[in-house]
MITOR-392611 format. One line per 4 residues: number of its first residue (from 1); their letters; for each residue x, y negated, z negated of N, C-alpha, C. Coordinates in steps of 0.2 Angstrom, whole numbers. Atoms other than C-alpha are relative to their C-alpha. Example, Ala and Ser with C-alpha at 12.3 -4.5 7.8 and 13.67 -1.06 7.14 Angstrom:
MITOR-392611
1> as> 4/6/0/62/22/-39/4/-6/0  -4/6/1/68/5/-36/-4/-5/-3
end
This chain:
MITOR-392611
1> xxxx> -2/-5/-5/832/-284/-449/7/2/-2  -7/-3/2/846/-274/-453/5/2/8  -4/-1/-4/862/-272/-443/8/4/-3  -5/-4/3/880/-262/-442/5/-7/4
5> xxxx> -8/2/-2/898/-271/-440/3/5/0  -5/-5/-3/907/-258/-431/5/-2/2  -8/1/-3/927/-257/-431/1/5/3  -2/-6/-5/931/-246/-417/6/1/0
9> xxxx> -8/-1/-2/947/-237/-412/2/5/-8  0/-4/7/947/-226/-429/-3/7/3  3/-8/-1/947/-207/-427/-3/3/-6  3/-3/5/937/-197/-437/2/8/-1
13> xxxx> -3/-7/3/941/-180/-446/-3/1/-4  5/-4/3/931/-168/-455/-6/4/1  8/-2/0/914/-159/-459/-5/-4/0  6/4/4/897/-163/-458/-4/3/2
17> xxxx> 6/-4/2/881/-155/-460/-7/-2/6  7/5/-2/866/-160/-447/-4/0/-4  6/-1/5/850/-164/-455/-5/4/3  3/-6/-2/835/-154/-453/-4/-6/6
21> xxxx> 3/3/-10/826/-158/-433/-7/-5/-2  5/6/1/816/-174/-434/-5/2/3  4/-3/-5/805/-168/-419/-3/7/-4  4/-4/4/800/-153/-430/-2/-1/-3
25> xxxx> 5/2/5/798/-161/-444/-8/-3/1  6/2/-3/784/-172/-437/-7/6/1  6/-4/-1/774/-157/-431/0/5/-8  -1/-6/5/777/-144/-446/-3/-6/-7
29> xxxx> 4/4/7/770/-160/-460/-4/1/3  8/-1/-3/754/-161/-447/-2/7/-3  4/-9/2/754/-141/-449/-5/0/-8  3/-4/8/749/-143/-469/-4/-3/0
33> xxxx> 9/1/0/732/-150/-466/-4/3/3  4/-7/-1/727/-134/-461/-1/4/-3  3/-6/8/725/-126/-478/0/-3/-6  4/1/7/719/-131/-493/6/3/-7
37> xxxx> -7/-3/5/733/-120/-501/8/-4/2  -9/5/-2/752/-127/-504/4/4/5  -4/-2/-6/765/-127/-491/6/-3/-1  -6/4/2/785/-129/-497/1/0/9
41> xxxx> -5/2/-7/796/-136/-483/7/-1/-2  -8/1/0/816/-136/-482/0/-5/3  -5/4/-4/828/-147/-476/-5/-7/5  2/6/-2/817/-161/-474/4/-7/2
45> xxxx> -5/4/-1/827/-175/-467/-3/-9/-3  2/8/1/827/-194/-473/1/-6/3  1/8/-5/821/-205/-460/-5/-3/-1  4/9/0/810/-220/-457/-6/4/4
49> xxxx> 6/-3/-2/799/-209/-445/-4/6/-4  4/-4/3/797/-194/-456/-3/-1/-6  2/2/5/796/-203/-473/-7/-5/2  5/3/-3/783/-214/-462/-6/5/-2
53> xxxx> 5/-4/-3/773/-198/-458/-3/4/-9  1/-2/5/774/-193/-477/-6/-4/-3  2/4/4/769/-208/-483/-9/-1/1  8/-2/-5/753/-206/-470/-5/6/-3
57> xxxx> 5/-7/4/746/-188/-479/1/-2/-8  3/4/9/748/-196/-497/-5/-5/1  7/4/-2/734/-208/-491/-4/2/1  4/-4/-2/725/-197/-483/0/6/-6
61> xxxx> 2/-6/7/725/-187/-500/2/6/-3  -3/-7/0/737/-174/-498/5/-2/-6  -5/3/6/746/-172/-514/7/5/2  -9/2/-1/767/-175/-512/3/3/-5
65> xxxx> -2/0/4/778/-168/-522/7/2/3  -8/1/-4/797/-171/-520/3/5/-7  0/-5/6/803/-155/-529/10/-1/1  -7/2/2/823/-159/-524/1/-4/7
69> xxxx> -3/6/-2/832/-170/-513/-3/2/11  1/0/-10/827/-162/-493/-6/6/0  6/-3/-2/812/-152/-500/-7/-2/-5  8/3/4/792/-158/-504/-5/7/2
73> xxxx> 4/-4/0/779/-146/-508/-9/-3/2  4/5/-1/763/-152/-500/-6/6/-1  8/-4/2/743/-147/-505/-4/-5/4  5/4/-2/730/-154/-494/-7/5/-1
77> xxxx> 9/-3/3/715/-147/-505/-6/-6/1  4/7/2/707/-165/-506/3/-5/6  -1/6/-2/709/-173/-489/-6/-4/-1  4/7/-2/700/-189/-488/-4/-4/7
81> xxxx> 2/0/-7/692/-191/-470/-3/-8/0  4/9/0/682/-206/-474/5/-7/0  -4/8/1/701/-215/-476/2/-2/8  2/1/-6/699/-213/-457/0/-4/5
85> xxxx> 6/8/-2/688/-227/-456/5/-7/-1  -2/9/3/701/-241/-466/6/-3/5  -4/5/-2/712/-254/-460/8/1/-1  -5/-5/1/726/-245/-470/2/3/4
89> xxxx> -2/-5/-7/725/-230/-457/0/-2/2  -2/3/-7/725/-240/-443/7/-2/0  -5/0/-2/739/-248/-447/7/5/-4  -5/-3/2/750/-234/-455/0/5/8
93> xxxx> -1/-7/-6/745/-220/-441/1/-6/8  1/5/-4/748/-237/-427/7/0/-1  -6/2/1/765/-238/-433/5/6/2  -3/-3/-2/771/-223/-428/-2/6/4
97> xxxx> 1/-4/-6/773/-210/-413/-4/8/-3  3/-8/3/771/-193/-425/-8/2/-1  9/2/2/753/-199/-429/-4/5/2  3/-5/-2/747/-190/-415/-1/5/-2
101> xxxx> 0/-6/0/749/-174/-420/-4/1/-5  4/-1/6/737/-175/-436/-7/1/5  5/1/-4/723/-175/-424/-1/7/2  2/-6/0/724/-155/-418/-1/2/-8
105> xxxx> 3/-2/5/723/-151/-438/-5/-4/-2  6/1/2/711/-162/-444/-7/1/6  4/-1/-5/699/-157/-428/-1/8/-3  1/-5/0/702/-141/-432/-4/3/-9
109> xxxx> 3/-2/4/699/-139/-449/-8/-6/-4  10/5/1/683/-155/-450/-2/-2/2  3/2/-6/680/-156/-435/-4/-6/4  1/7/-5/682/-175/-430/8/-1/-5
113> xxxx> -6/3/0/697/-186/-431/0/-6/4  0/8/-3/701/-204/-428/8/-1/1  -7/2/-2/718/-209/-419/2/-8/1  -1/8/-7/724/-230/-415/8/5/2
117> xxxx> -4/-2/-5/735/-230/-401/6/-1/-1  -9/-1/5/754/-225/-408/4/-4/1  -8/4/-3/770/-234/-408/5/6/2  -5/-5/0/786/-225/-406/5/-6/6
121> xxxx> -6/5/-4/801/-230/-394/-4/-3/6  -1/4/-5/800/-242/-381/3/3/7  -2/-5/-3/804/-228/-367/-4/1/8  5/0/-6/790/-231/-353/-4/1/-3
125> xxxx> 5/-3/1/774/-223/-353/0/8/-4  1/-7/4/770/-208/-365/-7/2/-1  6/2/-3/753/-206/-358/-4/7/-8  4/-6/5/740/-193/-372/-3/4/5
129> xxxx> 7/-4/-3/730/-185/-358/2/7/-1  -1/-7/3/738/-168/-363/-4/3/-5  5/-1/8/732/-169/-379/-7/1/1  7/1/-2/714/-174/-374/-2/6/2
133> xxxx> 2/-5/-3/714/-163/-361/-1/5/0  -2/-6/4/717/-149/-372/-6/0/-3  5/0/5/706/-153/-385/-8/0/4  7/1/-4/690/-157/-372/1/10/1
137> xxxx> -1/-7/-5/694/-140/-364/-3/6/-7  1/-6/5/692/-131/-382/-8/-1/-2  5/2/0/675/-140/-384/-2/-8/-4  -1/11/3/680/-161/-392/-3/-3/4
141> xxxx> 3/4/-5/672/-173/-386/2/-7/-4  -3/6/3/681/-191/-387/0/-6/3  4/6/-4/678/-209/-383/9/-5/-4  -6/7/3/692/-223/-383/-2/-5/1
145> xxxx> 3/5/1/688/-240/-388/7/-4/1  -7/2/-4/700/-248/-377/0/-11/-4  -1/7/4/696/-266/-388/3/0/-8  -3/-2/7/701/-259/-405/5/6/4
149> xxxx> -5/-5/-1/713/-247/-396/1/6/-4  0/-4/3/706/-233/-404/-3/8/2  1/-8/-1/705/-212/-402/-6/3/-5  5/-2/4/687/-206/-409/0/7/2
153> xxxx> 1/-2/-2/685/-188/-408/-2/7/-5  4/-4/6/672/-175/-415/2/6/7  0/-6/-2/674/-156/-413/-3/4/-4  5/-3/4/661/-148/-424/0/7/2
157> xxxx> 2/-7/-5/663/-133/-413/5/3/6  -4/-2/-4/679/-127/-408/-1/8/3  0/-4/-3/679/-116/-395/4/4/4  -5/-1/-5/693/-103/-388/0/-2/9
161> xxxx> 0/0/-5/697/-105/-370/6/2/5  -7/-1/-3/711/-104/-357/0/-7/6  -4/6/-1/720/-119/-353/5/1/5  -6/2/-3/735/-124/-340/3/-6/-2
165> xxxx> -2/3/-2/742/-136/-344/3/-7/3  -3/0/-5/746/-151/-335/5/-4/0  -10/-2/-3/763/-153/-338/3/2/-8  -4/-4/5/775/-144/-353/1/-6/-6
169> xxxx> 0/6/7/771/-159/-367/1/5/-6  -4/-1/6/781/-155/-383/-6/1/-5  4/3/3/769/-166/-394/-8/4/3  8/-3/-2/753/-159/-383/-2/5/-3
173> xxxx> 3/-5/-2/755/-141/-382/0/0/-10  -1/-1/7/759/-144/-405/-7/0/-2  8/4/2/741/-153/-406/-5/6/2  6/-4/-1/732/-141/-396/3/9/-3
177> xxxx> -1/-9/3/741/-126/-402/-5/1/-9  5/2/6/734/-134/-420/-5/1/-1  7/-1/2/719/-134/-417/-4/7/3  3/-6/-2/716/-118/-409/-1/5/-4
181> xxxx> 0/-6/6/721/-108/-423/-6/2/-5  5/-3/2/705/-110/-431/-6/-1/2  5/-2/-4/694/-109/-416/-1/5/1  5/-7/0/680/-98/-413/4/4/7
185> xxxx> -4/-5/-9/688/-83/-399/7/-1/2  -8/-2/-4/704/-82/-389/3/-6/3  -4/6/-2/714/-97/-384/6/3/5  -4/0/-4/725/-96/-369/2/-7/3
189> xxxx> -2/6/-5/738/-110/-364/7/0/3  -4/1/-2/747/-110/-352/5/-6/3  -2/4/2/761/-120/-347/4/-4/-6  -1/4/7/764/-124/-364/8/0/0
193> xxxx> -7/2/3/782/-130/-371/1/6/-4  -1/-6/3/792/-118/-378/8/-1/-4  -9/2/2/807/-128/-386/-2/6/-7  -1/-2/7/813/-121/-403/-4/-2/-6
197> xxxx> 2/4/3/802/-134/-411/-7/2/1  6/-4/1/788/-126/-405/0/8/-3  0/-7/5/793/-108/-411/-1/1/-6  -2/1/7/798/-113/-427/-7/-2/-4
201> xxxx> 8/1/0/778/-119/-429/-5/5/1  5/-7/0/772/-104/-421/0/4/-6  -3/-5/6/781/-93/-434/-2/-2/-6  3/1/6/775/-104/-448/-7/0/-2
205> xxxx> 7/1/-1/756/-104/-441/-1/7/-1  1/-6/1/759/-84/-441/0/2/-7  -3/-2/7/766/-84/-458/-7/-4/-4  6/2/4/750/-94/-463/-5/6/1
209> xxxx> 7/-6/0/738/-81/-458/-1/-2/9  3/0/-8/736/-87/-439/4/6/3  -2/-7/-6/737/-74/-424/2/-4/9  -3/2/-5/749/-82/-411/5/6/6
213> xxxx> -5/-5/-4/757/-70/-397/4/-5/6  -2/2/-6/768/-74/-385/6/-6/-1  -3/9/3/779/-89/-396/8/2/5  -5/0/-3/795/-93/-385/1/2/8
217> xxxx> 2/1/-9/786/-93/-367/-3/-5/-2  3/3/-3/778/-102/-358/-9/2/0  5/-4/-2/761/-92/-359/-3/3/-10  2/-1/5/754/-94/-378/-6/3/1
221> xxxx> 7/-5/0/738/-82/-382/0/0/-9  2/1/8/729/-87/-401/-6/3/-1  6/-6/2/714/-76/-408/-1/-6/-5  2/4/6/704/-90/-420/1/4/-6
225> xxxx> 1/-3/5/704/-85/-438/-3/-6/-6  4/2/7/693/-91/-452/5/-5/-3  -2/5/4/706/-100/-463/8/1/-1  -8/-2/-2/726/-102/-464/2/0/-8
229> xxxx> -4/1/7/736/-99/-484/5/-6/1  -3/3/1/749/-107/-490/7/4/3  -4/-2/-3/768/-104/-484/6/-1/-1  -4/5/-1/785/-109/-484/7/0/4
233> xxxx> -4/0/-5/795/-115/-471/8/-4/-1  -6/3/0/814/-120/-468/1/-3/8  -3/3/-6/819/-132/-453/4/-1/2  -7/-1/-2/831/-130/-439/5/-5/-1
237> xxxx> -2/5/-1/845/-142/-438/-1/-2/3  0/0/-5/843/-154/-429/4/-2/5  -5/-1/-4/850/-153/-412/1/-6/4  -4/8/-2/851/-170/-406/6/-2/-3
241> xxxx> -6/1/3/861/-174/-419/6/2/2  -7/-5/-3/873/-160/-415/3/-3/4  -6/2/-9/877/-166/-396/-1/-5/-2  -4/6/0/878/-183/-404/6/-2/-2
245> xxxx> -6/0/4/890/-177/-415/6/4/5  -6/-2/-3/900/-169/-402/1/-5/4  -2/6/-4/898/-184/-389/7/-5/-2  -6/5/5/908/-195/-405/6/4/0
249> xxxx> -8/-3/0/921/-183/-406/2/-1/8  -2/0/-5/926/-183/-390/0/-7/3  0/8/0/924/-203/-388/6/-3/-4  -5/3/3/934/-205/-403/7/4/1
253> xxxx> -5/-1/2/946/-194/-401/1/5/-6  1/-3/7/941/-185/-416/-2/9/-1  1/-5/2/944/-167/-425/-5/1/-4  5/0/3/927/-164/-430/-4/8/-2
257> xxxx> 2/-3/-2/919/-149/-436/-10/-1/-2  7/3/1/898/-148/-436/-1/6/-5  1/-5/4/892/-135/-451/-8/2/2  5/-2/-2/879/-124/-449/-6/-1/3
261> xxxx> 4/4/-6/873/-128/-432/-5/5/5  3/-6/-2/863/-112/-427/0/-2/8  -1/2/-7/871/-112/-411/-5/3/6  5/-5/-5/857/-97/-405/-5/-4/1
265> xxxx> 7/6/-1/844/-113/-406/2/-4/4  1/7/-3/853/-126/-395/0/4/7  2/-3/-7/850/-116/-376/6/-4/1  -3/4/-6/859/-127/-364/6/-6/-3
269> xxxx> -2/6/4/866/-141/-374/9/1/0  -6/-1/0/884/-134/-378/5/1/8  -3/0/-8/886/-130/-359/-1/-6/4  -1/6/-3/883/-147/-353/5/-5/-3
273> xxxx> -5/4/4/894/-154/-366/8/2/4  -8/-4/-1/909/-142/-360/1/-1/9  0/0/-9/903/-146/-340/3/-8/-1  -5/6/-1/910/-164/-345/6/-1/-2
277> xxxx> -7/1/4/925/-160/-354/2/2/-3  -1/2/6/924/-159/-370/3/10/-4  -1/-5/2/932/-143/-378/-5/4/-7  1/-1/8/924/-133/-393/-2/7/0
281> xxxx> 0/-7/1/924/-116/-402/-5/1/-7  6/-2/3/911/-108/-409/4/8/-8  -1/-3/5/915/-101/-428/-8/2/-6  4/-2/1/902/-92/-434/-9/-2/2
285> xxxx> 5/5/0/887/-106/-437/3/-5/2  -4/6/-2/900/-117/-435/2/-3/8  -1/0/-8/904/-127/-418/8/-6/-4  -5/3/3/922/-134/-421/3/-3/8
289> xxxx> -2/2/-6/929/-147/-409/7/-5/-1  -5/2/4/946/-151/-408/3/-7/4  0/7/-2/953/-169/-405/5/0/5  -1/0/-9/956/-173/-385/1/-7/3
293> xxxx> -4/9/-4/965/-187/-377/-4/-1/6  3/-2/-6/957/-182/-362/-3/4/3  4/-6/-3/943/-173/-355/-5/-1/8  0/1/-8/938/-172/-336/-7/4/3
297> xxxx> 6/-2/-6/920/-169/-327/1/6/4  -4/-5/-6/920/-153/-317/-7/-2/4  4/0/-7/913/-154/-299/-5/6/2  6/-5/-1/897/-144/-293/5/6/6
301> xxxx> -3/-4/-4/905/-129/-282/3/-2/8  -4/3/-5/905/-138/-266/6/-6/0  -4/6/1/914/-152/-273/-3/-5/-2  4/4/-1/900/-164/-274/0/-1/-9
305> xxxx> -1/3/5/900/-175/-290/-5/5/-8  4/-5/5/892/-166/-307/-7/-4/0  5/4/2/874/-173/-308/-3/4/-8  2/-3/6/866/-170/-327/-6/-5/-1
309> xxxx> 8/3/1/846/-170/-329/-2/2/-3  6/-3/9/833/-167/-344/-4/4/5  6/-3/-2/821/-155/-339/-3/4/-6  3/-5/6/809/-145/-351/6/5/-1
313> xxxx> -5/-6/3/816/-133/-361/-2/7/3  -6/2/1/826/-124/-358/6/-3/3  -3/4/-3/833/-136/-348/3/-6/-6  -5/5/5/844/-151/-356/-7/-6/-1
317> xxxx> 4/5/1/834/-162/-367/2/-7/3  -3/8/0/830/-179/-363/4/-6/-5  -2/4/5/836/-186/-379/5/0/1  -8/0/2/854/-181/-378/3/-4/8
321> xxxx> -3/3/-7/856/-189/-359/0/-6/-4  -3/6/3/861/-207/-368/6/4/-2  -4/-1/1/874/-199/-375/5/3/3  -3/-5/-8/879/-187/-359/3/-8/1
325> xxxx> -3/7/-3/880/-206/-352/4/-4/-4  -8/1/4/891/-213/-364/5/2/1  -7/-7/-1/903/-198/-366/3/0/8  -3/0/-6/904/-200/-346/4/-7/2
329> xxxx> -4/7/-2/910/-218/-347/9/2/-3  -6/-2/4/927/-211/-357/4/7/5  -3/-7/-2/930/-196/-346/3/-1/6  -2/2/-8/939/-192/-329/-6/2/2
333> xxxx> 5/-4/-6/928/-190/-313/-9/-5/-2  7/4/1/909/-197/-309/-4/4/0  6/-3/3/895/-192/-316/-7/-4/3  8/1/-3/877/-194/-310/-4/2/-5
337> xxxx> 4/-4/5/865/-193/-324/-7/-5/3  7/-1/-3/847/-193/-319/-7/5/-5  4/-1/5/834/-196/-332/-9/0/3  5/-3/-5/817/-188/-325/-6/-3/-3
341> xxxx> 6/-1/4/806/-191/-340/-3/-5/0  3/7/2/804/-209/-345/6/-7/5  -3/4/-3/809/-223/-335/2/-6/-2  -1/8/3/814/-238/-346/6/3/-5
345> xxxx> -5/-3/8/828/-224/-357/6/-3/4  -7/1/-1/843/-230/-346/0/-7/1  -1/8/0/841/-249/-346/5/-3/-6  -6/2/6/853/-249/-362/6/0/4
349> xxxx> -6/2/-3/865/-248/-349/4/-5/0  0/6/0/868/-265/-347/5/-3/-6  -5/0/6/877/-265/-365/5/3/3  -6/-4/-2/889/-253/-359/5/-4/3
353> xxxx> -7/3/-9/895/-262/-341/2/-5/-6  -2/5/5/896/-278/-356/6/4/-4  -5/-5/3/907/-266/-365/5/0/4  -6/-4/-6/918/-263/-348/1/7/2
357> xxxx> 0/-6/-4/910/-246/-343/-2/-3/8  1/3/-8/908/-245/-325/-6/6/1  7/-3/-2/891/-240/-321/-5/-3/6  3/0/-2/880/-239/-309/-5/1/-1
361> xxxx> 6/-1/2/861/-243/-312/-3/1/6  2/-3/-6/853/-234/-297/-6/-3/0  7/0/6/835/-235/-304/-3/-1/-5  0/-1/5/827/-234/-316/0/6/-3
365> xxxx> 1/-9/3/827/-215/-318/9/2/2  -6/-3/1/847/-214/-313/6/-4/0  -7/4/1/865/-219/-315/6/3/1  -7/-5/-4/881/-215/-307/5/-3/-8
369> xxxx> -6/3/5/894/-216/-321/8/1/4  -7/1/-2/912/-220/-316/6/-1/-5  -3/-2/6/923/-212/-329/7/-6/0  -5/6/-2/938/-224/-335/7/3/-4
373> xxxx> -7/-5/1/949/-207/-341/2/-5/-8  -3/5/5/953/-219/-358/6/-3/1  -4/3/2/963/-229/-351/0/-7/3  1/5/1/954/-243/-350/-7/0/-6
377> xxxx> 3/-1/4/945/-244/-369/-7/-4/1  5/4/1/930/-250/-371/-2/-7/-5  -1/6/5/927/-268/-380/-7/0/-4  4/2/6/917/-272/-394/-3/-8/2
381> xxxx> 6/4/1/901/-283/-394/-6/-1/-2  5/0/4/888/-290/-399/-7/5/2  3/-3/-5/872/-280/-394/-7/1/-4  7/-1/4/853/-273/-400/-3/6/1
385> xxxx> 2/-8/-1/848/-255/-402/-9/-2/3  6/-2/-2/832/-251/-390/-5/4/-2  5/-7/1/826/-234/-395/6/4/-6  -5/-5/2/833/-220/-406/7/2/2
389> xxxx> -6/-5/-3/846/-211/-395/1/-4/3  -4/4/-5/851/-227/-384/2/-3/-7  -1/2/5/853/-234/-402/7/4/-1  -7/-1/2/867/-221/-406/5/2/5
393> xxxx> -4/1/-4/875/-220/-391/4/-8/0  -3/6/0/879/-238/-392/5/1/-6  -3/-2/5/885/-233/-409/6/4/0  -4/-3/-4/895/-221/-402/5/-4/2
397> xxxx> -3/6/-4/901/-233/-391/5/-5/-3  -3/6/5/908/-246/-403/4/6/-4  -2/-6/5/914/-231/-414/8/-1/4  -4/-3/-6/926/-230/-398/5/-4/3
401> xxxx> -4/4/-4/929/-246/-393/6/-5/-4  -6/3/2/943/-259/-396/-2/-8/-3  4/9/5/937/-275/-409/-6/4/-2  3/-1/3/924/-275/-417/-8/-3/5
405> xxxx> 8/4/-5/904/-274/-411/-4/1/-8  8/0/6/886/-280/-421/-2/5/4  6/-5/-2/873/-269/-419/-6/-3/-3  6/3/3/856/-277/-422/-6/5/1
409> xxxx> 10/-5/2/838/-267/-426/3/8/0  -2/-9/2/849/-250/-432/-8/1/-5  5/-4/0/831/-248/-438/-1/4/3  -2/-5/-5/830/-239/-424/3/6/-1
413> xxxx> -5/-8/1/843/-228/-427/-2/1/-7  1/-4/7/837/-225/-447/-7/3/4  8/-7/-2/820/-217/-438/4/7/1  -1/-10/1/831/-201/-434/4/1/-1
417> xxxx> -6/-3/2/848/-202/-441/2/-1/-7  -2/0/6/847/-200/-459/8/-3/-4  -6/4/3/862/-212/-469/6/0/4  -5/-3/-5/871/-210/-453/7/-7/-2
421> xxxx> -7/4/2/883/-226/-457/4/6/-6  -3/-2/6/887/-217/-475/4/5/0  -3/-8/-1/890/-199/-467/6/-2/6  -6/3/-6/902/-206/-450/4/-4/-7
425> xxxx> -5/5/3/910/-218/-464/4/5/-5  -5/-6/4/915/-201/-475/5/3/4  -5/-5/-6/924/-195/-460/5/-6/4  -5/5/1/933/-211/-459/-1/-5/7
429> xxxx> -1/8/-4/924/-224/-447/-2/-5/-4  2/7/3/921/-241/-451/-6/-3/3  6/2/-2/903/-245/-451/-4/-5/-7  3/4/3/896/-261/-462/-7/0/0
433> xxxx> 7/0/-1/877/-259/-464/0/-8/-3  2/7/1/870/-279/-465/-7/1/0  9/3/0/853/-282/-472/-2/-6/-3  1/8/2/846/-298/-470/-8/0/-2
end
């Protein structure tokens, strides 16, 4: 298990690059088992969860080629369906959360698929019935074998329909958009998610031959067609990264700039970051933030404290609320963050107050933060990454504080921060990767 030795209290300075959006990636490698023709991809990023997800369609038969360093050309002429059935599949697609999404493409174009029941973060409940519900609704039929904890599910016979539904799942509406595109008739789903990560999917499914209307609502409309080409896509940056890389500057103290951060893609994000404080100017693609001794919460209009909560998009992702809470242990004024989605993402708290932030664990869906203006630092210790994004805030956090902290299971954090020690370490922190 690998771990970081973080020397906090070091400001950083320079450029850096985000990597391409992990959460798109996942759904955009599902997309190329919808045609028999090749599909390049850009800006592929190198994590644990997307190289996982690679590693899953070279198994399944899809042939991989790593033509340079963030882009693979992918052919699935010769999937393999009977590897389905093996002990392999179970535990590659069992090991990770992205797995899901293979299931609208191969439904759609062989009409059955097999799922075990996913990992991923440790976050609460991440329940499927979106998915299901979806794919029943088009005309699947599927059975779970709650003793093998396994997802059977034939579709021989997809059929358009019109859908609600029931509630704006990211991952859901990706699966059933998937598999609609080459059902028989008109497909209507409403409710459907409408982040970036879904647009960037619709556009690639249109660029194959599918007929999507409506991408970047709420209210998608798909006409089946016979069969999808080959195509080739580039992915956004991704915007986690981004507001994590602003939360660090502003933690640390640091003049940082982010390069081509396609600020037209992050909605909401830059304006919650600027409602706690934090300065920054927008140069071209560029977001440039300049280094601040002090930055101060503002008040909702009556005066009543700032509260900051995830909602669908375009509302503030839930991913970047660890990091909001972080960033508000360092600032003037009390914050109120209130995480709506998953109710087990703010128990990393507890690291924090160990730290000597001042928090307040309300629930488990909220947390009063009680800014401490930098002037009382944060201390360095020992600790253990949860999930991805509690994972780099804590990072954050030590990056910040005063001594040094371990950081145990940064596996964790290599699922979706590509060589993040080596890129924070060119910009001058001190972070020792330990692999035992």
């Amino acid at each position: 298990m690998a771990s970081f030795i973080v020397e906090g209290g070091h400001r950083l300075s320079g450029e850096i690059v985000p990597q391409g959006a992990k959460n798109e990636a996942l759904q955009i490698l599902c997309a190329v088992l919808l045609t028999s023709e090749p599909v390049t991809v850009h800006k592929i990023p190198d994590i644990r969860d997307v190289n996982k997800l690679i590693d899953l369609l070279d198994a399944m038969g899809v042939r991989v080629e790593r033509l340079e360093e963030e882009t693979y050309r992918f052919c699935a002429e010769n999937v393999n369906v009977a590897y389905l059935e093996t002990n392999e599949y179970k535990d590659k697609a069992a090991s990770l959360r992205g797995s899901t999404m293979i299931l609208g493409p191969l439904l759609a174009r062989f009409g059955k698929a097999r799922l075990p029941k996913p990992g991923g973060d440790k976050i609460g409940r991440r329940r499927l019935d979106t998915h299901f519900l979806g794919f029943k609704k088009l005309g699947a039929r599927f059975d779970y074998d709650k003793e093998d904890f396994f997802y059977s599910v034939d579709a021989s016979n997809l059929r358009g329909t019109y859908m609600l539904l029931d509630e704006a799942s990211v991952t859901g509406t990706a699966n059933i958009l998937m598999a609609s595109v080459l059902a028989k008739g008109k497909t209507t789903i409403y409710n459907a998610a409408c982040e970036p990560y879904i647009q960037q999917l619709c556009k690639m499914l249109n660029r194959m031959g599918a007929n999507i209307r409506g991408v970047g609502s709420n209210l998608l409309e798909i006409e089946g067609v016979e069969s999808l080409g080959g195509t080739t896509h580039t992915m956004l940056p991704d915007m986690i990264e981004i507001g994590s890389f602003i939360g660090l500057a502003a933690m640390t103290g640091s003049e940082l700039t982010i390069k081509d951060a396609r600020i037209d893609q992050l909605g909401i994000i830059p304006t919650i970051f600027r409602r706690l404080g934090i300065q920054m100017e927008f140069r071209d693609a560029d977001i440039c933030i300049p280094a601040q001794q002090h930055y101060e919460a503002e008040k909702f209009i009556d005066g009543s404290i700032l509260t900051i909560a995830d909602a669908i998009w375009p509302g503030f992702t839930p991913d970047l609320l660890s990091i909001a809470l972080v960033v508000a242990t360092q600032g003037r004024g009390t914050v109120l963050i209130h995480q709506k989605m998953f109710e087990s993402r703010l128990f990393f708290t507890d690291k924090l107050i160990d730290m000597g932030a001042q928090i307040i664990l309300c629930d488990p869906h909220r947390a009063t933060v009680i800014g401490l203006d930098k002037q009382q630092p944060l201390r360095g210790i020992k600790m253990t990454s949860p999930d991805i994004r509690a994972g780099v805030a804590l990072l954050i956090a030590a990056l910040s504080a005063e001594g040094e902290s371990h950081i145990f299971n940064v596996e964790q954090i290599d699922r979706g921060y590509q060589y993040i020690d080596k890129r924070l370490n060119a910009l001058g922190a001190k972070i020792t990767r330990i692999d035992d």
